[in-house]
C-alpha positions in Angstrom: -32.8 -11.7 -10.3 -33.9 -15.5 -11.4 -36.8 -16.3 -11.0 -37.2 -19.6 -12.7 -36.4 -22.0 -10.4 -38.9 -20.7 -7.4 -41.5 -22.7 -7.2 -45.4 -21.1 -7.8 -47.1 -19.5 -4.9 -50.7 -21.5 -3.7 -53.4 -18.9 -3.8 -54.4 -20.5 -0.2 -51.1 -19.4 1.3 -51.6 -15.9 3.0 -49.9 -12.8 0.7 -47.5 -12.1 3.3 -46.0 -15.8 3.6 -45.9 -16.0 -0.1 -43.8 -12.4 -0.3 -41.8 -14.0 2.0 -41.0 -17.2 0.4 -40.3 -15.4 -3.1 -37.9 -13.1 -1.1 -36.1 -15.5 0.4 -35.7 -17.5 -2.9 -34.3 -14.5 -4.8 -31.7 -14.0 -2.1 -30.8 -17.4 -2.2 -30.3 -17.6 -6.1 -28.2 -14.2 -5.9 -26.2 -15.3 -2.7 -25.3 -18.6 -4.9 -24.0 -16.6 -7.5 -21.0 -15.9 -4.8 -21.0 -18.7 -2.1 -17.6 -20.4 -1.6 -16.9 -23.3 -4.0 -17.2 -25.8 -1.5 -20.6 -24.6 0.3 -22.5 -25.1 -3.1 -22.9 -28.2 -5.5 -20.1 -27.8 -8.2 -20.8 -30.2 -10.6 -18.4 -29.2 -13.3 -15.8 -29.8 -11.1 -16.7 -32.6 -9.1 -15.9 -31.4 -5.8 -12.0 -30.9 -6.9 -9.8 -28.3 -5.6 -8.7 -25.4 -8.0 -5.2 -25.9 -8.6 -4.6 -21.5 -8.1 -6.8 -19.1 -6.5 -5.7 -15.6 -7.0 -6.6 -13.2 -4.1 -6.6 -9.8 -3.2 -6.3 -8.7 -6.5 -8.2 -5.6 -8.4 -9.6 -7.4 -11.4 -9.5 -5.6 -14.7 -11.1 -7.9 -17.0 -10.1 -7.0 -20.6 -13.8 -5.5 -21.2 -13.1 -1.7 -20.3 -14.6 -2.0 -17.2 -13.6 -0.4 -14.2 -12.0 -2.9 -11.7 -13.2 -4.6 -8.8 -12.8 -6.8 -6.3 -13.0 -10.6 -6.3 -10.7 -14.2 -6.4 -10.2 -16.0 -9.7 -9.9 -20.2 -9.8 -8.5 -22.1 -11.4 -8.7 -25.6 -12.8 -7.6 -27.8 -15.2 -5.9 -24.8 -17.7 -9.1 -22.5 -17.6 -10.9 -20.0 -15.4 -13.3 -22.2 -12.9 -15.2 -19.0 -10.8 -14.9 -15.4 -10.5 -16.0 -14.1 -6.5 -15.9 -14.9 -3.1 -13.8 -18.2 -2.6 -12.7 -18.0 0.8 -13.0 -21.3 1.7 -12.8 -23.5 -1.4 -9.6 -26.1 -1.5 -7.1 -25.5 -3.6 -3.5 -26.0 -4.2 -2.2 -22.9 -4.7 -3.0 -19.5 -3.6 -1.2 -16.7 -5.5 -1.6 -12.9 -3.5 -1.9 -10.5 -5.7 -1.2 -7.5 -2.7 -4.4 -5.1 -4.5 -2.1 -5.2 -8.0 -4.1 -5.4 -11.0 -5.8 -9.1 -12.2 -5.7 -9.0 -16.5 -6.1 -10.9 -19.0 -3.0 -11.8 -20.8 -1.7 -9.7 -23.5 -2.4 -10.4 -27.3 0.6 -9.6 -29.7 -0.6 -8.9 -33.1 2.2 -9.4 -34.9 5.0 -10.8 -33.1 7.4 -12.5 -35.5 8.5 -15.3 -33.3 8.7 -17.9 -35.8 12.0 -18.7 -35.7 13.6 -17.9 -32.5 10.9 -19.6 -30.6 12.4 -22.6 -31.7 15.9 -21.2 -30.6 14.5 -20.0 -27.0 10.9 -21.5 -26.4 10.3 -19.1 -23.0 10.4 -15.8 -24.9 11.6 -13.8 -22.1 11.1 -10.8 -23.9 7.5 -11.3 -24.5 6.5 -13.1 -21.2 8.5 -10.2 -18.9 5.9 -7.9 -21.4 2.8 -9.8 -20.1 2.1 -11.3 -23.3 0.8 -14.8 -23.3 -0.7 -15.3 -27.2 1.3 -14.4 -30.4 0.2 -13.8 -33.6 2.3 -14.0 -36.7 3.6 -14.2 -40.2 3.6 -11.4 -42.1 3.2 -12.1 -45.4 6.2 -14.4 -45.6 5.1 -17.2 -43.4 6.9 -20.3 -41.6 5.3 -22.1 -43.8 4.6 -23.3 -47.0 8.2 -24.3 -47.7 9.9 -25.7 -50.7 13.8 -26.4 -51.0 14.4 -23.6 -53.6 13.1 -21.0 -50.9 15.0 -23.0 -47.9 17.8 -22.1 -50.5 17.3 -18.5 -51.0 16.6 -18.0 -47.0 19.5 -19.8 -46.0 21.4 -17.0 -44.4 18.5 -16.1 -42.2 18.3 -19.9 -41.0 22.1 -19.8 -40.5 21.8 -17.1 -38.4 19.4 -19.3 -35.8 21.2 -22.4 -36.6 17.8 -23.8 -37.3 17.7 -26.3 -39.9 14.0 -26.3 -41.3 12.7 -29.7 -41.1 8.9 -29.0 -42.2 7.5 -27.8 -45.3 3.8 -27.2 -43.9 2.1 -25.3 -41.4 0.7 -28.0 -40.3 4.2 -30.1 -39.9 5.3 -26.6 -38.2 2.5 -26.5 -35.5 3.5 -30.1 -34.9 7.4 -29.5 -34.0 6.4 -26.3 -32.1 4.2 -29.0 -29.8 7.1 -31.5 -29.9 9.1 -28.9 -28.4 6.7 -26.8 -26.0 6.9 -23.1 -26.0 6.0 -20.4 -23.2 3.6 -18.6 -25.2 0.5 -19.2 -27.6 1.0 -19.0 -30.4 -1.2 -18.4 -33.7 0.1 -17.9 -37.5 -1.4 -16.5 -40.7 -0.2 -18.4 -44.3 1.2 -15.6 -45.9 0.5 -14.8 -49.7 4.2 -13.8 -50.4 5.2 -17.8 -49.6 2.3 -18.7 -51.9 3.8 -16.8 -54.6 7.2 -18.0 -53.6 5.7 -21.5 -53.9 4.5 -21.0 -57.4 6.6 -18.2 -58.8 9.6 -18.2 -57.2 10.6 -14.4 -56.3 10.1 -13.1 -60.3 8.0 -10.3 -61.0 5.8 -11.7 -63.4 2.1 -12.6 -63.1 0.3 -15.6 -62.6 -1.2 -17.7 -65.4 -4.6 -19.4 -64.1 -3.6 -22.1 -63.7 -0.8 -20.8 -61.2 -3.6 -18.9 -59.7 -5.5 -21.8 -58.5 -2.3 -23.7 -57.4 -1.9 -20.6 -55.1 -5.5 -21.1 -54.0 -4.9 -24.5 -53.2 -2.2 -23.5 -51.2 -4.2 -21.3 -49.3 -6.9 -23.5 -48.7 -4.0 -26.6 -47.2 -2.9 -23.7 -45.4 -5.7 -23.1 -43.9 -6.8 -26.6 -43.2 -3.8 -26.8 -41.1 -5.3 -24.2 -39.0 -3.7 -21.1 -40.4 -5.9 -17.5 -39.0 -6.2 -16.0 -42.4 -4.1 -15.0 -44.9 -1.5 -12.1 -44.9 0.4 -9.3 -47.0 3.7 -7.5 -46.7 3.0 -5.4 -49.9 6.3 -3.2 -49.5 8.9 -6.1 -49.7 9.4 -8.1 -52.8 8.2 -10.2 -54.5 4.9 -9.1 -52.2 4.6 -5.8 -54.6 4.6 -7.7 -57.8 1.4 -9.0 -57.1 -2.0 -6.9 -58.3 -5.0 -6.6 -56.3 -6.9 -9.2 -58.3 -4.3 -11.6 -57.0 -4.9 -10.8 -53.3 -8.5 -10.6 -53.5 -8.2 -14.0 -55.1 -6.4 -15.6 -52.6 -8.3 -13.9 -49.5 -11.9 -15.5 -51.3 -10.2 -18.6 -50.4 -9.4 -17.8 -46.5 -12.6 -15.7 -46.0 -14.7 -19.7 -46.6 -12.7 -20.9 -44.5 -13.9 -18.0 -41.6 -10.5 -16.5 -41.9 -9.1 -13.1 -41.8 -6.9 -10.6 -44.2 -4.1 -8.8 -42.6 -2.3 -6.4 -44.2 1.9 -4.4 -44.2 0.1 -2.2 -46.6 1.7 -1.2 -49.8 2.6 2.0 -48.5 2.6 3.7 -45.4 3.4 7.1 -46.4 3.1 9.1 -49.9 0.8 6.8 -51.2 -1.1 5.5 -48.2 -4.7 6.8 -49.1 -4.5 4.3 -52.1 -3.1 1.6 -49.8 -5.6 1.9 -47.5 -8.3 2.2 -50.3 -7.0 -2.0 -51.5 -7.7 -3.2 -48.3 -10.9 -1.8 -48.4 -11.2 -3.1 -51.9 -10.2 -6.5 -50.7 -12.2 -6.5 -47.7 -15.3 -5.8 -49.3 -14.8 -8.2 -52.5 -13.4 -11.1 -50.7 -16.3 -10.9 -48.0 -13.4 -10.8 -45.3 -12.3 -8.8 -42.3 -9.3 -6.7 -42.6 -6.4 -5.9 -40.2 -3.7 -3.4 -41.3 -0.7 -3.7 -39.1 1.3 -1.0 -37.6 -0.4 1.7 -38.5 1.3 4.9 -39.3 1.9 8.1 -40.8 5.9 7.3 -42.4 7.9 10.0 -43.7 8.7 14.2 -42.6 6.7 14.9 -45.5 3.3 12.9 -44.1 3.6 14.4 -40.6 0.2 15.4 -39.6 -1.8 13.1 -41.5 -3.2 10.4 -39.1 -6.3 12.8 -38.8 -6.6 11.8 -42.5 -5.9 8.4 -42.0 -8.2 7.7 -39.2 -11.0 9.4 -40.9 -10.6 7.6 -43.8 -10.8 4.0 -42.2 -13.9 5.4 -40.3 -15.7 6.2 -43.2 -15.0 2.6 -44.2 -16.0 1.4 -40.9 -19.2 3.9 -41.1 -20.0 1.8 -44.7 -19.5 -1.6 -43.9 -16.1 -2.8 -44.2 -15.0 -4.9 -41.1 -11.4 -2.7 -41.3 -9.1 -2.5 -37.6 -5.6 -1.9 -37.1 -3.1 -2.1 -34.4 0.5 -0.2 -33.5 3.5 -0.3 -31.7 3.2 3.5 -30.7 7.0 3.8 -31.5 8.2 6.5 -33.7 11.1 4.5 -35.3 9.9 1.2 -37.6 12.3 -1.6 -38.1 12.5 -3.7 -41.1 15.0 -4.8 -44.0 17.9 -2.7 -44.9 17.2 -3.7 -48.3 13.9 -2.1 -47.9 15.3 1.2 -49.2 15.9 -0.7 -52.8 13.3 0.0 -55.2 11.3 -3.4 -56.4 12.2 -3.9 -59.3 15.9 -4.4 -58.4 14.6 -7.4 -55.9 13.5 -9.1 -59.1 15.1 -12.4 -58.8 15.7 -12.5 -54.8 18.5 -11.5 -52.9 21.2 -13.2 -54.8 19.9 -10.9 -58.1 19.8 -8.0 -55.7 23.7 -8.6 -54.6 24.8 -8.7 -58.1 22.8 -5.7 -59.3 24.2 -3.4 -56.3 27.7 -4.5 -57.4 26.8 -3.3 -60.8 27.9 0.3 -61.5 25.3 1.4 -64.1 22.9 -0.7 -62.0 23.9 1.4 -58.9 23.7 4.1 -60.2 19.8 3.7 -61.4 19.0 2.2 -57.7 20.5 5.7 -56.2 18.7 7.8 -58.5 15.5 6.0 -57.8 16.4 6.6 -54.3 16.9 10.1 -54.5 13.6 10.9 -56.8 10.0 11.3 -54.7 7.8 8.6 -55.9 4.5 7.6 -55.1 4.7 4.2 -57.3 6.8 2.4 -54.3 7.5 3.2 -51.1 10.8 5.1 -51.2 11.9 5.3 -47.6 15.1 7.2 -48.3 12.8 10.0 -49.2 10.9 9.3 -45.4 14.2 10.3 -43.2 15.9 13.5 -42.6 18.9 11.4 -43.5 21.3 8.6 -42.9 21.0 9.5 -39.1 18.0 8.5 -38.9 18.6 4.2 -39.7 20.0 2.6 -37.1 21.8 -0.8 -37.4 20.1 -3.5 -35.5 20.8 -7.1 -37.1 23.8 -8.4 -39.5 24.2 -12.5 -40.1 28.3 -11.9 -40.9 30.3 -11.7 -37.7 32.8 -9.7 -39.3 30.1 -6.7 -39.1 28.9 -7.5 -35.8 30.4 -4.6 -34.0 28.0 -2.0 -36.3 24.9 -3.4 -34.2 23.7 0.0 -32.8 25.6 2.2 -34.9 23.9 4.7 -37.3 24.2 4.9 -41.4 25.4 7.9 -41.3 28.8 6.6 -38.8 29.4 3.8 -40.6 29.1 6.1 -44.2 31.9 8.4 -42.4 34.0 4.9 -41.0 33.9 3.7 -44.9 34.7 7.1 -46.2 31.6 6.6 -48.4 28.6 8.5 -48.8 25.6 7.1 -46.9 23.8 5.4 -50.3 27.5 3.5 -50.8 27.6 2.1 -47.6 24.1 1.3 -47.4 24.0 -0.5 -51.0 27.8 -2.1 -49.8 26.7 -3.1 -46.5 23.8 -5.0 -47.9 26.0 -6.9 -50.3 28.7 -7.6 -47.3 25.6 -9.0 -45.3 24.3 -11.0 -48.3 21.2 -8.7 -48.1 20.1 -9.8 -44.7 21.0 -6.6 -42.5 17.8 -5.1 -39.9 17.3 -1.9 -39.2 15.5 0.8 -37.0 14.3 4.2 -39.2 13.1 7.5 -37.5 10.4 8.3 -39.8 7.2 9.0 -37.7 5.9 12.2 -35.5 4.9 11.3 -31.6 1.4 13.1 -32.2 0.6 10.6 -35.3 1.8 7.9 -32.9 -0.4 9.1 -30.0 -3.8 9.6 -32.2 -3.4 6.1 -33.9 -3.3 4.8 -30.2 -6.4 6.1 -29.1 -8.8 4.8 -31.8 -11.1 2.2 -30.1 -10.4 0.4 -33.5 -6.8 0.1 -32.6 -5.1 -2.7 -30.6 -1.3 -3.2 -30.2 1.8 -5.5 -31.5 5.1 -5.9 -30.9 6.6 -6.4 -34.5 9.7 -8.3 -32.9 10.3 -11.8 -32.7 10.8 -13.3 -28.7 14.3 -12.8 -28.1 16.1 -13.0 -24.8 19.3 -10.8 -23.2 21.2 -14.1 -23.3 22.8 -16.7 -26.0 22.3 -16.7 -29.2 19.5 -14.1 -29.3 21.1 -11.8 -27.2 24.0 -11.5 -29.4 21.1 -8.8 -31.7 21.0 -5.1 -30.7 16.9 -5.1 -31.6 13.8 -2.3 -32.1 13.5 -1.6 -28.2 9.6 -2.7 -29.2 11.1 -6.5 -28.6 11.3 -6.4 -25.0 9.3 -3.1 -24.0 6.4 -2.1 -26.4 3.4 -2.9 -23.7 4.9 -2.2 -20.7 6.1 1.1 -22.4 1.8 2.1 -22.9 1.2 1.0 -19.7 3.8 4.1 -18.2 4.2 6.3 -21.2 0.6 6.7 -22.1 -1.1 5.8 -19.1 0.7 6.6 -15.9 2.2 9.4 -17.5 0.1 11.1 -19.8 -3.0 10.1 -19.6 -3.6 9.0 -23.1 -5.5 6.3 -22.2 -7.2 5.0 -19.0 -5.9 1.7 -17.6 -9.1 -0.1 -18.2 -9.2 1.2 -22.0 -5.2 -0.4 -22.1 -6.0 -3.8 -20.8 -8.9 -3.4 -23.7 -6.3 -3.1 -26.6 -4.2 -6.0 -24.8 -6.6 -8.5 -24.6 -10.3 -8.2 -25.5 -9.9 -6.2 -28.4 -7.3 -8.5 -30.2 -9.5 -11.5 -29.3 -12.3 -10.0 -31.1 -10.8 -10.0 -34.2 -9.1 -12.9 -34.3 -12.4 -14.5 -33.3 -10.6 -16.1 -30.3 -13.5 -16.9 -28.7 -11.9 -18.6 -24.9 -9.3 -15.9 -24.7 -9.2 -12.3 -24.0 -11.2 -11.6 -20.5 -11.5 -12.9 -17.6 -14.6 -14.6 -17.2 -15.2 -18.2 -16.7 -14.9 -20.8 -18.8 -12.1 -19.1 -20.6 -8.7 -20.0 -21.1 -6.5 -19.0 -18.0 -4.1 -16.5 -19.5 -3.5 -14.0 -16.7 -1.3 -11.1 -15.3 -0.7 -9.3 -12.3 1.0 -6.4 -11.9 1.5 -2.9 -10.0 0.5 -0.6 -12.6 2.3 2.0 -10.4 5.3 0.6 -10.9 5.3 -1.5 -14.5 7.5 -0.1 -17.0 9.8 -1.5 -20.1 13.9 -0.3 -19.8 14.6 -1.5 -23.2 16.3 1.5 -25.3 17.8 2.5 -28.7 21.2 2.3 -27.5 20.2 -0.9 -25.0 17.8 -2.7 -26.2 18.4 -6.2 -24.6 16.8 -5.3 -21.0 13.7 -7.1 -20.0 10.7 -4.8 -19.1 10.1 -4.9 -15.2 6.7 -5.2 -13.0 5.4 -8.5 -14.1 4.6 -10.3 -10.9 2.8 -13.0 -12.1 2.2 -14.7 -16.2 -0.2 -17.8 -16.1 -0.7 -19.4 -19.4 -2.7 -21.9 -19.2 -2.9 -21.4 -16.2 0.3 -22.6 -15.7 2.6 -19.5 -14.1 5.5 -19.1 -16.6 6.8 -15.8 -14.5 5.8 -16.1 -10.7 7.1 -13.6 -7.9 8.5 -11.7 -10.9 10.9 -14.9 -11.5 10.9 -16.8 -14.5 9.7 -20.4 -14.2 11.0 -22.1 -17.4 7.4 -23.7 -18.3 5.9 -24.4 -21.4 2.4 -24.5 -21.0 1.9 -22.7 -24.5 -0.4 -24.2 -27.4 -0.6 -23.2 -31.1 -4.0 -21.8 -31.7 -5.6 -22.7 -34.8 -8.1 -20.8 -37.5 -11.2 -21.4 -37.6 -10.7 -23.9 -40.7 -8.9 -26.2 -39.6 -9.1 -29.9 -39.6 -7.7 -32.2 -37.4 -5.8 -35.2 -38.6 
């Protein structure tokens, strides 16, 4: 109880009166602490109604607390007061029918980029209950320069986006220009500083390029970047050496940022991998974040006791080390991700010509079909062609093999499954996505429960209609959180609802040091959802993946309700979170 504010007791005044008088002053300080909003002074607000009081809801607040009962106001974007409101004005009152009050969900890589300038609601992430994205793996939005606008022009094509910034910064600012339904927050990625000052080579830096890289970083950001990321399995990411990366995360760890991390493997050689980012952690003086976390390949089944124990013991000796997952057991990435490195040297256009090489096939298929620990050989991490799923192609003409496995389209082409893959790359100028079944459902589950471990999509925003809709995605895009929510918590218990929320919100927060977001309490940012955890659950599937997820009542960010009686609104209440660094201009 406060005590501060009650007055001291004169020793003239009998001992009953004064136990009286301090009695009644505690009661009065606690019962303030849940008075309605207009039967106490309010000075923050000024006597002004909240524009939305939620009620009847069971709030879970992102802590992993148990729920409880209460109304949440709001005003002016943020959370005004948490508790009994039942008489305070307001404009809006939202009833939430005893469904669960949350913060809104964190994606920790979400790859929206691109097609949030395409489709700024993200249906696909807003019907998921996500409010804040995080992206840019490795290969940012930005820095830009017009030999990699070149190189990347089929992916651009694809969006019918024409690029018109070169800088985060000048990024950020047409995202604002243009509104979006979602925050949204972005690393610089060290594969476009490379691309910036190597091109997509493998050779090394000279100092002198070193520092230019550095610079990069550091503009980067200044314009409010969250840290600085790798991709390490897709070129020219694995040309670059350790030194490099520790190099260029000294640079964002001044600047109070953080390293995230596609490790260099995630399979044979994922001890080692995991080992760098401890490495880098430790001598860049930074916080490290490995995405998607898993145990890739038959061969690795069973490991994630391994894995965990290992980043425990780095935990246990200093290093600030997390991860997060998608608890999927199929990854998507690049088709051209079963090609070793060494034939990316160059970019795509050197890749096309060296598949349409015979004697250069011929080396890339028996590098394919040789176990190797020195790059991560994915051919050698599925039972077979089965197991890769087409998702994306930029050509229309190859449209209709969305969906379809390797191993049809191999029998279609009368080809075996290395021939089409290497000959649907070239017809697809490299660009082709893909889903692989590489990981066990019990590595997936144990990943999931570490308390280290929050959650991402790994999916840009995309939408069942227009362009986006003309994709056949990862069913991650539309259903990964709902899919925890009534896989592993309705279902089968992995986790507890509270412990969920946790992963969704709080716990993704944390590390990104987003200080006004990730709980409900007030003061922060209003990023909320309501829904029936009874009945939340995502329908997106392998074979059709362009459903939204369904249970989302209500999405507030910013307060502002982009999804409202489980309709969307069409607002844009979004804003682009920036890094600790930055520096407004």
């Amino acid at each position: 109880m406060p005590f501060a504010n009650i007055s001291p007791v004169p020793r003239r005044w009998p001992r009953a009166l004064a136990f009286c008088l301090l009695m009644a002053g505690c009661v009065g300080a606690a019962w303030s602490q849940y008075a309605p909003a207009n039967a106490a002074p309010d000075p923050a607000g000024k006597g002004e109604p909240f524009d939305i009081v939620i009620v009847n809801g069971h709030i879970i607040d992102g802590t992993g607390s148990p729920w409880y009962s209460g109304e949440v106001g709001i005003r002016g974007g943020r959370i005004a007061a948490i508790g009994r409101l039942d008489d305070a004005p307001r404009r809006q009152t939202i009833d939430a029918k005893e469904m669960v009050v949350a913060p809104g969900f964190i994606d920790m890589l979400g790859q929206s980029e691109l097609s949030i300038l395409v489709d700024p609601r993200l249906p696909s992430k807003i019907y998921q209950g996500i409010t804040t994205e995080i992206t840019g793996e490795g290969d940012s939005v930005a820095p830009l320069n017009q030999a990699m606008i070149a190189a990347d022009r089929a992916g651009y094509e694809h969006l019918e986006i024409t690029p018109d910034w070169t800088t985060l910064r000048q990024y950020f600012a047409r995202l604002e220009r243009q509104g979006m339904g979602i925050n949204l927050a972005s690393y610089i990625g060290a594969t476009s500083v490379r691309r910036m000052v190597l091109g997509d080579a493998d050779v090394q830096p000279t100092p002198e390029q070193l520092h230019a890289m550095q610079e990069l970083v550091r503009q980067g950001m200044d314009d409010g970047a969250v840290g600085l990321s790798t991709a390490l399995q897709y070129p020219p990411a694995p040309y670059a050496r350790t030194s490099e990366l520790i190099a260029l995360a000294q640079v964002a760890s001044r600047y109070g940022g953080i390293y995230a991390t596609h490790m260099r493997s995630e399979g044979d050689a994922e001890p080692q991998a995991i080992d760098e980012a401890v490495r880098i952690a430790r001598e860049a003086h930074i916080p490290v974040e490995i995405w998607h976390l898993k145990a890739a390949g038959k061969a690795n089944w069973g490991k994630m006791p391994q894995i965990v124990a290992q980043i425990d013991a780095a935990r246990a000796a200093g290093a600030d080390i997390s991860a997060n997952t998608y608890a999927y057991t199929a990854w998507a990435n690049g088709l051209s991700a079963f090609i070793p490195p060494w034939a990316h040297d160059g970019g795509d256009a050197k890749l096309i010509e060296r598949l349409k090489d015979p004697a250069t096939r011929a080396r890339i298929r028996q590098d394919m079909l040789t176990p190797s620990s020195a790059w991560d050989n994915e051919w050698q991490e599925i039972p077979g062609p089965e197991a890769v799923q087409i998702s994306v192609v930029q050509n229309p003409e190859l449209r209709p093999l969305q969906g379809k496995r390797l191993s049809e389209i191999a029998a279609s082409w009368h080809e075996d499954a290395i021939d089409a893959l290497c000959d649907l790359l070239i017809k697809d100028q490299a660009f082709t996505e893909v889903a692989v079944f590489g990981m066990s459902e019990p590595d997936v589950e144990l990943a999931l429960k570490q308390p280290w471990v929050s959650i991402d999509n790994d999916s840009q925003g995309t939408s069942p209609e227009g362009l986006l809709g003309e994709e056949h995605p990862h069913p991650r895009a539309y259903g990964t959180f709902p899919r925890i929510l009534s896989k592993f918590v309705r279902e089968e218990h992995l986790l507890t609802l509270p412990d969920a929320i946790r992963k969704f919100s709080a716990l993704p927060a944390q590390r990104m040091r987003l200080t006004d977001r990730g709980v409900l309490k007030k003061g922060m940012w209003a990023d909320v959802v309501i829904f029936d955890p009874a009945t939340i659950r995502d329908l997106a599937t392998f074979e059709n993946p362009n459903q939204l997820s369904q249970g989302m009542q209500y999405v507030l960010v910013n307060g502002v309700p982009v999804i409202a009686d489980g309709k969307m609104t069409g607002a844009l209440p979004g804003k682009v979170l920036h890094g600790a660094g930055y520096v407004a201009q």
